[in-house]
N, C-alpha and C positions, 0 to 999 in steps of 0.2 A: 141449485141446492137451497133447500126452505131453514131459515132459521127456526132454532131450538132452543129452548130455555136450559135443555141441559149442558148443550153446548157451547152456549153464547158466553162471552162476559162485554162491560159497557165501556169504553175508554170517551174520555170526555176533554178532547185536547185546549189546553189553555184558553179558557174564559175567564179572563181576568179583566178587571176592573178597567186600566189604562188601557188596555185593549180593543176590548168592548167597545169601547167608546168610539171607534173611529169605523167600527164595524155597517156597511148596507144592510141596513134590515133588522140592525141589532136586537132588537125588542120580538121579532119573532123568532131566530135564531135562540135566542134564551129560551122562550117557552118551550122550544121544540127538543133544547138538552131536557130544561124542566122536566116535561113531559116522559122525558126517556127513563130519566133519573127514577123518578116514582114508578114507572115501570115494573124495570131492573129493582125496586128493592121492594116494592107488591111481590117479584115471582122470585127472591132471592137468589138474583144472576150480579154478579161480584163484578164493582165498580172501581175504577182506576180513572182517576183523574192525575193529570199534568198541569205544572205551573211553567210557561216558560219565564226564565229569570224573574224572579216576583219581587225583587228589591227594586226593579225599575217599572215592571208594568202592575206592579200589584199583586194581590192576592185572588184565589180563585171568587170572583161574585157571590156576597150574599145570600140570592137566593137560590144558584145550587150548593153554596155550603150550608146552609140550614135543613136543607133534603139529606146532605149524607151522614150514613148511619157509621157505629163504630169499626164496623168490620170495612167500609172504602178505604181503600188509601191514595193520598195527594203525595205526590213525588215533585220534586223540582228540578229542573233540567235548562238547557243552554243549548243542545241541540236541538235541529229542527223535527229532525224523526227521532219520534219516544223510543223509536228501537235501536238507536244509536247513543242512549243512556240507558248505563249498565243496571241502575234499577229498578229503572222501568220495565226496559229487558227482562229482568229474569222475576218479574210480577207478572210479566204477560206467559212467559214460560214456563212458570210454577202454576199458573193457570190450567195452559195445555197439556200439562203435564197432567192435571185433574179429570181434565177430557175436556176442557173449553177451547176448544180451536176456533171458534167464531169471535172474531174480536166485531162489533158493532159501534161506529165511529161518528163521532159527534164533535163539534167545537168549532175553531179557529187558529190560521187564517186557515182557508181551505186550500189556496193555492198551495201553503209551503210545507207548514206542521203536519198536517191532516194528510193532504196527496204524498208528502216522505212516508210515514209513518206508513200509511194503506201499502203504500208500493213495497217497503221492507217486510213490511209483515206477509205479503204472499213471497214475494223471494225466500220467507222461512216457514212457507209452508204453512201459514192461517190462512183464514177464508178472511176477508176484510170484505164489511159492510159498510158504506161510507153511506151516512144518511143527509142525504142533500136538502132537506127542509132545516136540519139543522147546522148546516154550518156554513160561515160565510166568510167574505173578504172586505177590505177592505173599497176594494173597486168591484161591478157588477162583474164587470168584463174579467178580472180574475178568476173569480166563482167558477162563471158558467164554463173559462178553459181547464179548471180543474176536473168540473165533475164529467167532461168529454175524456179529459187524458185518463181520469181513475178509468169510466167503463172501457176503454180500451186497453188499459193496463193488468186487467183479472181480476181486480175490486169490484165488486156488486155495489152498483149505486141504488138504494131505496129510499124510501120516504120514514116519517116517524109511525104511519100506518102500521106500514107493512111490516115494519115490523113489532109490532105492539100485539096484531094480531097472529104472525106469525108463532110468537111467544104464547101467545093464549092456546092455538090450537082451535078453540072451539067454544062457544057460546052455552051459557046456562051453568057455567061454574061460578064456586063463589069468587076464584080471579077476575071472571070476567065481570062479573058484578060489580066489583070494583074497580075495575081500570075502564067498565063503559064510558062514564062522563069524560076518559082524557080523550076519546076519538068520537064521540057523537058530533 
């Protein structure tokens, strides 16, 4: 199944500050939410991002808080899968319910947050896109058992590519005009 702008929405699991920081690769891991983020609000595909507890690890980074627009919303949470907090839950539901059944998944860690959250969300019947250019762990070796267990578990593991231009469709629009420079 090829991702759709009409049915996509972005979730962007906890990049936060304390975080971040302990993250392999952190510095492209970020560009490659970046990346997504301007995306997602070039083709107005509705963004959710997650704080896990932010009184300790912080708040969501700088520079994808200065990308999101009024209509994203940051929810804060203590569990590990976003779908195991209730308002997270019924953000991604009030989604699906619009016709966005493609959730496209970005953040950290990838082993815990990211792999719960992909795995619940097919158990309730979304497509879960886990974009493996974007998210990372703390160890390499975590990562790479993640993004083996997601493709095995029903999650579609892609790049930030794929799906960029998936979402585009096709070349010589003015979308694509503008989201060229994020994948040339």
């Amino acid at each position: 199944m090829l991702l759709s702008r009409e049915k996509s929405q972005l979730l962007i699991v906890d990049v936060q500050g304390n975080l971040l920081a302990a993250i392999d690769g952190k510095d492209w891991v970020l560009e490659r939410c970046q990346r997504l983020l301007r995306a997602a609000r070039a083709l107005n595909i509705p963004v959710t991002v997650s704080e896990q507890y932010p009184k300790g690890l912080g708040p969501t980074v700088d520079p994808l808080r200065d990308l999101l627009g009024n209509a994203d919303v940051v929810l804060e949470k203590i569990e590990f899968s976003c779908v195991k907090n209730e308002a997270l839950r019924e953000r991604l539901h009030e989604l699906r319910r619009q016709g966005r059944s493609q959730v496209v998944i970005a953040g950290i860690e990838a082993h815990v947050c990211v792999t719960q959250t992909a795995i619940d969300l097919e158990a309730q019947g979304f497509e879960a896109f886990v974009v493996a250019d974007a998210v990372g762990s703390r160890a390499k070796e975590s990562r790479k058992l993640a993004i083996a267990r997601l493709g095995r578990s029903g999650a579609d593991v892609v790049n930030s590519d794929m799906v960029i231009f998936e979402w585009l469709e096709r070349a010589g629009t003015p979308e694509f005009k503008e989201l060229h420079p994020l994948v040339k």
